[in-house]
C-alpha distance (Angstrom), angle and dihedral (degrees) to the residues before:
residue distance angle dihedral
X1 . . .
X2 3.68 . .
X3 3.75 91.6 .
X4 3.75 117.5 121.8
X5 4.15 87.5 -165.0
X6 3.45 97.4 40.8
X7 3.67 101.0 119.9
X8 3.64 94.6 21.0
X9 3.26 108.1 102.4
X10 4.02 126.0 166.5
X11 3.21 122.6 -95.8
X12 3.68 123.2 -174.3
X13 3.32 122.0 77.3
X14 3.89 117.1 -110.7
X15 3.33 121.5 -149.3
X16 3.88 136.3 -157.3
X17 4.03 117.6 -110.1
X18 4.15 121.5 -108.6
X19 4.05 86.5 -92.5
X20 3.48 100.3 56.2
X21 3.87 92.3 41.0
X22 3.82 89.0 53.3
X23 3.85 91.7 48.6
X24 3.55 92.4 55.0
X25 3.62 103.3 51.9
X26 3.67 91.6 46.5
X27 3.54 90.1 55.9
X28 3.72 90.3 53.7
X29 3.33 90.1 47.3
X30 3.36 95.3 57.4
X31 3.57 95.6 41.8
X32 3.74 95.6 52.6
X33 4.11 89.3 -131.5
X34 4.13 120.1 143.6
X35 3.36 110.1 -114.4
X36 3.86 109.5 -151.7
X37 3.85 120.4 -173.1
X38 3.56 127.3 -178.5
X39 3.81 132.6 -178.8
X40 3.68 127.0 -146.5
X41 3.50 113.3 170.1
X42 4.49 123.6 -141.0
X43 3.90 81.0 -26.6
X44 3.81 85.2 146.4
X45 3.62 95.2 31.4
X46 4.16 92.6 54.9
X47 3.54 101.8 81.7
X48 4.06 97.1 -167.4
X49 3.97 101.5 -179.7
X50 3.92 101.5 -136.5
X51 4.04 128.0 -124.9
X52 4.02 97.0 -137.9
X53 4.09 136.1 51.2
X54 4.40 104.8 -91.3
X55 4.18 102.2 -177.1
X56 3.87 116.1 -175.9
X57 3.84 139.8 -161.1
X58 3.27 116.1 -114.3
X59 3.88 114.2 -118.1
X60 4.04 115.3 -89.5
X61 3.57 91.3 -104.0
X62 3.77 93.2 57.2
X63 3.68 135.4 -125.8
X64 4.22 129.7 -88.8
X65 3.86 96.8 -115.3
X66 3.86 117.1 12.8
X67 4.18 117.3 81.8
X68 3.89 116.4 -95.5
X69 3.80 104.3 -82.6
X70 4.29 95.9 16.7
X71 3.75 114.5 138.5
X72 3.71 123.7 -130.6
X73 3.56 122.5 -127.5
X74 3.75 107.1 -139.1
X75 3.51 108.7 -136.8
X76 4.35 101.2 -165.6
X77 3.68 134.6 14.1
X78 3.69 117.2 -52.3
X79 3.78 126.6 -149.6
């Protein structure tokens, strides 16, 4: 809570230089891998409240906080 950036969180989207690009896809060249990409743009910066009741599962691992086996009630849009 004492934090000054807490809440600040970046929001442009950096993006590598020529060089690095062109090293990368030569490497997956090379390597024969799939490169997928995907873009979704401010998805996690939208925060659409939604109109219905969403509960989650809390990860196998467990949360910090909520019981062992609580759901969450999500409170905006989730992507």
């Amino acid at each position: 809570f004492k934090d000054k950036s807490l809440g600040h969180y970046r929001r442009d989207a950096p993006t590598a230089s020529a060089i690095a690009e062109s090293v990368c896809l030569a490497i997956v060249a090379y390597m024969h891998f799939v490169l997928i990409s995907k873009d979704v743009k401010n998805a996690y910066f939208s925060g659409k409240s939604v109109n219905r009741d969403i509960y989650l599962e809390q990860r196998h691992s467990g949360l910090p906080g909520p019981a062992s086996g609580q759901l969450l009630k999500a409170k905006k849009a989730i992507y």
